[in-house]
C-alpha positions in Angstrom: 175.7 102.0 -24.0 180.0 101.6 -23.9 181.4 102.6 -20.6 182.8 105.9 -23.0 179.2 106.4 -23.3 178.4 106.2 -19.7 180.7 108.5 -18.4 180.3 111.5 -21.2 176.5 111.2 -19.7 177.6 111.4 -16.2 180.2 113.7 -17.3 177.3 116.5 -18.9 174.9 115.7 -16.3 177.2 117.0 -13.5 178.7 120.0 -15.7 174.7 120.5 -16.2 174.4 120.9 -12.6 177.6 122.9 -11.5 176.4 125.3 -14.2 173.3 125.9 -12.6 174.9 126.0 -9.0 177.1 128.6 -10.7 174.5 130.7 -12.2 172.3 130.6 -8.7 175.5 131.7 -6.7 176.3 134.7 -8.8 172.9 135.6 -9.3 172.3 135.3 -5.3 175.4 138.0 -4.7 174.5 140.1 -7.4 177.7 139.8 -9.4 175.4 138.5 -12.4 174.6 141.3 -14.6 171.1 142.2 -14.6 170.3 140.3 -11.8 169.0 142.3 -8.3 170.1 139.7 -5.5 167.4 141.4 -3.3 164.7 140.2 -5.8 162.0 137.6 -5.5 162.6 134.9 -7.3 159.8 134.9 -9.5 158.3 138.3 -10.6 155.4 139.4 -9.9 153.6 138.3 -13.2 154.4 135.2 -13.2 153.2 134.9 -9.6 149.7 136.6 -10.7 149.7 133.9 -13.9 150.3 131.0 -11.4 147.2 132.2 -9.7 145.1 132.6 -12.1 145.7 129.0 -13.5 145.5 127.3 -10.2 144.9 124.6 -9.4 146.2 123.2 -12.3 149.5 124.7 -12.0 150.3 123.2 -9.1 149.1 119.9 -10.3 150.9 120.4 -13.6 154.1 121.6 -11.7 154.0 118.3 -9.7 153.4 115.7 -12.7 156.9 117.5 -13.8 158.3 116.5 -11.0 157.3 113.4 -10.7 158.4 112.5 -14.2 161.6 114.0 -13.2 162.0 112.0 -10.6 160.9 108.7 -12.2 163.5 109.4 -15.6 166.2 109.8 -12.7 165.2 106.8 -11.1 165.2 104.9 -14.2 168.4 106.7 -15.2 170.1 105.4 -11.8 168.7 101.8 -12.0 170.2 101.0 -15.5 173.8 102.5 -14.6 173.8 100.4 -11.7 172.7 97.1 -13.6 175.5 95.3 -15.3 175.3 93.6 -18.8 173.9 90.5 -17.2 171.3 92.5 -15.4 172.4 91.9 -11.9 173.1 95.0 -9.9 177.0 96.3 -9.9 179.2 97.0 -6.8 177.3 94.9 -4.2 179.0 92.8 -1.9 177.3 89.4 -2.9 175.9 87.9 -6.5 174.1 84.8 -6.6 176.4 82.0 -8.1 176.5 79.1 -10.2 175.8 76.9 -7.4 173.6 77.3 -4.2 175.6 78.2 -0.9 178.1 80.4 -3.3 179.0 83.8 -2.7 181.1 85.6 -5.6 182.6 88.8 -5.2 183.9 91.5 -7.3 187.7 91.9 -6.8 187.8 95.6 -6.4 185.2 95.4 -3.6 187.5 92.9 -1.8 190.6 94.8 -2.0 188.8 97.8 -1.3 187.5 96.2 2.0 191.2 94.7 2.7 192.5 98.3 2.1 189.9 100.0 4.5 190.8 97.3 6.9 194.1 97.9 6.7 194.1 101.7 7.2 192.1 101.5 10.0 195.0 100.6 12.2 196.5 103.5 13.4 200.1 102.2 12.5 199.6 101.6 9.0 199.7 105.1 6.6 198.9 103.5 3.6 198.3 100.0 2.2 197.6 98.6 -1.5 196.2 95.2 -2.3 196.1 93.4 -5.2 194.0 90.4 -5.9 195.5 88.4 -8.9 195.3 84.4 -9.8 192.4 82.2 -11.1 189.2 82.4 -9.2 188.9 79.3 -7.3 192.6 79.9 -5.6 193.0 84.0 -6.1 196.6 85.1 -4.8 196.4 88.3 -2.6 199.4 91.1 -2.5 199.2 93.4 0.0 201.7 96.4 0.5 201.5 98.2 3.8 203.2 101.6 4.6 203.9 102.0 8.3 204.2 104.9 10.3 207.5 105.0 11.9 206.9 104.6 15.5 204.0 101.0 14.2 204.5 98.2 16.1 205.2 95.7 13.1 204.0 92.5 14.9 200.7 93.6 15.6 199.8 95.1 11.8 200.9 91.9 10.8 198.8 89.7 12.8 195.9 91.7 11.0 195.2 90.7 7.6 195.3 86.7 9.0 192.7 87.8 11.6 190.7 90.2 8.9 190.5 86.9 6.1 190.9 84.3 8.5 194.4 82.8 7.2 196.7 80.4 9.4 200.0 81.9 11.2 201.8 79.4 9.4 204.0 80.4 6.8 
């Protein structure tokens, strides 16, 4: 499935949802036309039906459920898998070679960025990983609050990656 495809699933899925969440909160404060918000939720006959056909009801009502669950499972496994099969968005793949660690750029610049923002000097940062793999270059913009001590908010990113002072 294209990434198009992906995201017009997601995107019915969750307007699936809202409309239910919708319909429940109307129908809850009675602004819902027919609808008593002082009502059981189930009627009475359908109560007296799901008696007379127990236990199987119950039993049925749970293999439902299960295979609910288990489609949603399945659902969430293959959005999370990538084309080669390996899982998307964690922090470490297995490489080419053994002691290798590869990482996706977003989830280094989004580590960099949290980093970053966790000083209390800086307001916003941006980075930017660019270059061939082996030697990547990294851009970082940093927004400082006005009264940010710029020699300290410096000294963090060689700290956070482990760089050299020397320029």
């Amino acid at each position: 499935m294209t990434n198009a495809g992906h995201r017009l699933l997601w995107t019915i899925i969750a307007l699936l949802l809202v409309a239910g969440g919708a319909a429940a909160l109307t129908a809850s404060l009675g602004t819902l036309p027919g609808a008593d918000p002082a009502a059981a939720l189930l009627s009475a006959e359908v109560v007296e039906r799901l008696r007379r056909a127990a236990p199987w009801s119950g039993l049925a009502a749970a293999a439902a459920a299960g295979l609910l669950a288990l489609a949603g499972q399945r659902l969430l496994t293959r959005e999370l898998r990538g084309p080669d099969g390996t899982l998307r968005g964690t922090l470490s793949h297995p490489g080419r070679r053994p002691g290798r660690t590869r990482l996706a750029t977003d989830v280094l610049a989004d580590a960099l960025v949290r980093d970053l923002t966790g000083n209390p000097g800086v307001r916003r940062a941006r980075v930017v990983l660019t270059g061939a793999p082996p030697h990547p270059d990294v851009w970082i913009r940093v927004d400082l609050t006005a009264d940010a001590p710029t020699a300290g908010v410096r000294e963090q990113p060689r700290t956070m990656v482990g760089t050299s002072p020397a320029e």
